[in-house]
C-alpha positions as CSV (number, residue, x, y, z in Angstrom):
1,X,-62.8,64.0,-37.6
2,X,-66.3,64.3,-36.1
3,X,-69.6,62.5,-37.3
4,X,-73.1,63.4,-37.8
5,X,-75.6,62.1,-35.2
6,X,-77.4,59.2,-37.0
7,X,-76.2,55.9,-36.2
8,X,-75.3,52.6,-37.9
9,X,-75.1,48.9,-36.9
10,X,-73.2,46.6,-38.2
11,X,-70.6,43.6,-36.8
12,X,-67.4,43.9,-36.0
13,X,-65.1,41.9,-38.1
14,X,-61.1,41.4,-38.7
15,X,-60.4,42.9,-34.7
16,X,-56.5,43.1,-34.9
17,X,-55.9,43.0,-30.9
18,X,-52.0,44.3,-31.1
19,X,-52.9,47.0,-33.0
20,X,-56.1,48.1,-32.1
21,X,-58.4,48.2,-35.3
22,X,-60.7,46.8,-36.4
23,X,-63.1,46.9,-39.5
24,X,-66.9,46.9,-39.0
25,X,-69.3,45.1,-41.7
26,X,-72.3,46.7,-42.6
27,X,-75.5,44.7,-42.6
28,X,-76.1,45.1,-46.3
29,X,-72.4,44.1,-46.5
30,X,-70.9,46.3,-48.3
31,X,-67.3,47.7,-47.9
32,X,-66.0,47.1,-44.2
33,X,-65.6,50.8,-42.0
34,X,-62.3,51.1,-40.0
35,X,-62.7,51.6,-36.3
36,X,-59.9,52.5,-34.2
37,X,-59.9,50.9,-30.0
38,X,-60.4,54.9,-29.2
39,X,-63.8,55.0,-30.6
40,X,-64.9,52.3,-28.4
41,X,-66.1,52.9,-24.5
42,X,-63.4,52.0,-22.4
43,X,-63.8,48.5,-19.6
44,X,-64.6,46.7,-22.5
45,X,-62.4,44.5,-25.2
46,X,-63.5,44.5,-28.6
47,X,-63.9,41.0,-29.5
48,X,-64.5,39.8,-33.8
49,X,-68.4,39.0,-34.1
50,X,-70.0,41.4,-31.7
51,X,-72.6,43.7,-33.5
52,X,-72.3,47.4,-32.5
53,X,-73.5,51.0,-33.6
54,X,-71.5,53.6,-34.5
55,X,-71.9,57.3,-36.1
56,X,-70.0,57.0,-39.3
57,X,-67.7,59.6,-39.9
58,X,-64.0,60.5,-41.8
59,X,-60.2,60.5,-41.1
60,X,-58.2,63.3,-42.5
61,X,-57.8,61.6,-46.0
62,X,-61.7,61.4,-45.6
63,X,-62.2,57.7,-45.6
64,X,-65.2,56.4,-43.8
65,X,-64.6,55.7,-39.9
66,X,-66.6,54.7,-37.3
67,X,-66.8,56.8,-34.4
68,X,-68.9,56.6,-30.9
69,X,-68.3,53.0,-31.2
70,X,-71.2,51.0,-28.7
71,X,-72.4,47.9,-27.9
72,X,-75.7,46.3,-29.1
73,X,-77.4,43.9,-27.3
74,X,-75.8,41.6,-24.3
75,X,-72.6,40.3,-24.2
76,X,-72.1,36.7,-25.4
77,X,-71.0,34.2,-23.3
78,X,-67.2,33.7,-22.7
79,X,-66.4,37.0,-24.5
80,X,-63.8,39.5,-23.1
81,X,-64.9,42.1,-20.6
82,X,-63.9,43.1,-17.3
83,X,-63.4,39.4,-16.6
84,X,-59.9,39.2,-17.9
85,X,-58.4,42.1,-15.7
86,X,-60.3,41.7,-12.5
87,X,-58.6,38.1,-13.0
88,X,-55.3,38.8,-13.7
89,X,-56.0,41.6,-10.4
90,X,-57.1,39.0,-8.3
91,X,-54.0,36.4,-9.4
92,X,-51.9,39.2,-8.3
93,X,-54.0,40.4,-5.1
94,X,-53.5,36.7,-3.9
95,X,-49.7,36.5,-4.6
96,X,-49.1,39.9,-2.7
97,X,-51.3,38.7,-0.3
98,X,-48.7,35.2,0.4
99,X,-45.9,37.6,0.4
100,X,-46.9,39.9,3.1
101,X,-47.9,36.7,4.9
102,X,-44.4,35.8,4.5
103,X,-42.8,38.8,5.5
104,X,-44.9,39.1,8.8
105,X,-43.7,34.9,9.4
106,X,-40.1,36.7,8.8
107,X,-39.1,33.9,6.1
108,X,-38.6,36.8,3.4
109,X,-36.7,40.1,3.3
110,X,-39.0,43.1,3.0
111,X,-36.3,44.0,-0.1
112,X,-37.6,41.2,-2.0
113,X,-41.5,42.4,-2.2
114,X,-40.0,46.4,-3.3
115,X,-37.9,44.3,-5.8
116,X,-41.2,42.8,-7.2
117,X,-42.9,46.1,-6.8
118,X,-40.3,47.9,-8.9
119,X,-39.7,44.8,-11.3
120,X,-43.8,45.0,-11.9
121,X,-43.7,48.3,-12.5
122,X,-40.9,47.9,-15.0
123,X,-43.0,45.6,-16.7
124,X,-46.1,47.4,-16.5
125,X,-44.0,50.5,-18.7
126,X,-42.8,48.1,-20.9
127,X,-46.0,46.2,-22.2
128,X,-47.4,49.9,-22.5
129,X,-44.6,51.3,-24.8
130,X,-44.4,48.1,-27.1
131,X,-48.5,48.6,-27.4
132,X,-47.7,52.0,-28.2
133,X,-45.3,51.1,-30.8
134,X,-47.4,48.3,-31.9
135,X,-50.1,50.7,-32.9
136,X,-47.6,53.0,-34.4
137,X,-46.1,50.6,-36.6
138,X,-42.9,51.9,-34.5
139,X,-39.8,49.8,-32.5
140,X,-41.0,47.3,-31.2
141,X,-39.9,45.4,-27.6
142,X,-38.4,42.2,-28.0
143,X,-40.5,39.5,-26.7
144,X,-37.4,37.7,-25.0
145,X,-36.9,40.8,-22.8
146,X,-40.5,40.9,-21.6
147,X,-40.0,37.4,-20.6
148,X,-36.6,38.0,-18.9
149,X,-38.4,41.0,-16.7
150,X,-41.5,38.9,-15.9
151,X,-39.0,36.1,-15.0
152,X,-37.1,37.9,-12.7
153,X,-39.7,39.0,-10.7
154,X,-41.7,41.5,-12.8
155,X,-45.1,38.7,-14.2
156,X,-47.4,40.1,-11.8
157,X,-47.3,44.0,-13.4
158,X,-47.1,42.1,-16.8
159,X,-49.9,39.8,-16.0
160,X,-52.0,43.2,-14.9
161,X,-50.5,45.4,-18.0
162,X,-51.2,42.4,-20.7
163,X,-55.0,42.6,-19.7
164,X,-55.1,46.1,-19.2
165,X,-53.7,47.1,-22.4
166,X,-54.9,44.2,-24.1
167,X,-51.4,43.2,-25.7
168,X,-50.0,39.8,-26.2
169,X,-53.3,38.2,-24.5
170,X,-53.9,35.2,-27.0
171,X,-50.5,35.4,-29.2
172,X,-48.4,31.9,-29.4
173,X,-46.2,30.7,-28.2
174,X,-45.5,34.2,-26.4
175,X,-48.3,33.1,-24.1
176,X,-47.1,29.6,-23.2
177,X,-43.9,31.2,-22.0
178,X,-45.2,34.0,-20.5
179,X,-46.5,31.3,-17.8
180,X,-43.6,29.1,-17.5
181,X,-42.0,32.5,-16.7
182,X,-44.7,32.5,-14.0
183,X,-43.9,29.1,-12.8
184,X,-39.8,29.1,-12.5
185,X,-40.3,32.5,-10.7
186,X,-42.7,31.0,-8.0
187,X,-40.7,28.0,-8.0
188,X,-37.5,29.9,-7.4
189,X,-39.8,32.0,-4.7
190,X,-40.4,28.5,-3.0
191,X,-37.1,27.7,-2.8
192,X,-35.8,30.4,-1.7
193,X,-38.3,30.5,1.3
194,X,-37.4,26.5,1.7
195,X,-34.1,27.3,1.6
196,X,-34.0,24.8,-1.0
197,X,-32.2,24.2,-4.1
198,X,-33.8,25.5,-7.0
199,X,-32.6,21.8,-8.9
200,X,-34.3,19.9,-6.0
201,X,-37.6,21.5,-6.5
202,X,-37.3,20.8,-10.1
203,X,-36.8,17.1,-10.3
204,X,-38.9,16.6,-7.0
């Protein structure tokens, strides 16, 4: 439900990234006011600790919420931004980039870069349903079978989609894996364009 137009500050505290919510503390400290990731301008990550201004307002069991979310002041240094997703963009840019170079060289079948396209793509609908869900508090996708389509071709839509939708970004050990899932595929990658054994490369 809508707010009236005068504004508040205050510092965003308890950010639960899965979920998206948040609670914001009031400078004279007083009772923390939810705020949901929709009431923030989109291209930016809520991070804990930043101090914004919001128009305070109610949910439908009229509880204080804060609405038209913004920003106060300049962003820290080393918080989450844009930086995160125009990395992961560029990780992926550069690995599409080695595949068309080999393709063009002939060393890999053209049905191997649609089977990454479709794999990431796979991916990318995946990481956006389990955000869904996290939100929700619905079914949730298992972690292992994130991992298994990342592994088998689909890490760089997953790479785009965990930035994008800002989901599994900092959780352990989900994000240790995540890149040794990133790792075996590449290496597999190499051998397959070495046409060498995938053991070889491994105790090489």
């Amino acid at each position: 439900m809508g707010g009236g137009g005068e504004r508040h500050e205050g510092v965003l505290k308890e950010w639960n990234d899965a979920r998206g919510f948040g609670f914001i503390e009031p400078p004279d400290g007083g009772a923390g006011v939810f705020v949901h990731i929709s009431a923030f301008p989109r291209g930016r990550r809520p991070a804990s600790g930043r101090k914004v201004s919001y128009v305070l307002g109610q949910d439908e069991l009229k509880r204080p919420r804060a609405l038209q979310v913004t920003y106060v002041g300049r962003q820290p240094a080393g918080a989450p931004g844009l930086g995160p997703i125009a990395s992961a963009l560029t990780v992926v840019s550069l690995f599409v980039a080695v595949l068309l170079g080999l393709l063009l060289l002939g060393e890999v079948p053209s049905a191997l870069l649609a089977a990454y396209a479709v794999l990431s793509g796979v991916a990318l609908i995946m990481y956006r349903v389990d955000k869904v869900a996290a939100v929700n508090g619905q079914w949730r996708t298992s972690e292992a079978t994130l991992h298994v389509i990342a592994l088998l071709g689909g890490w760089p839509g997953a790479l785009v989609a965990r930035r994008v939708f800002r989901h599994k970004t900092t959780k352990e050990p989900f994000r240790s894996i995540f890149w040794c899932t990133v790792v075996a595929n590449c290496v597999a990658l190499a051998g397959f364009v070495l046409d060498v054994p995938i053991a070889e490369l491994w105790s090489e």
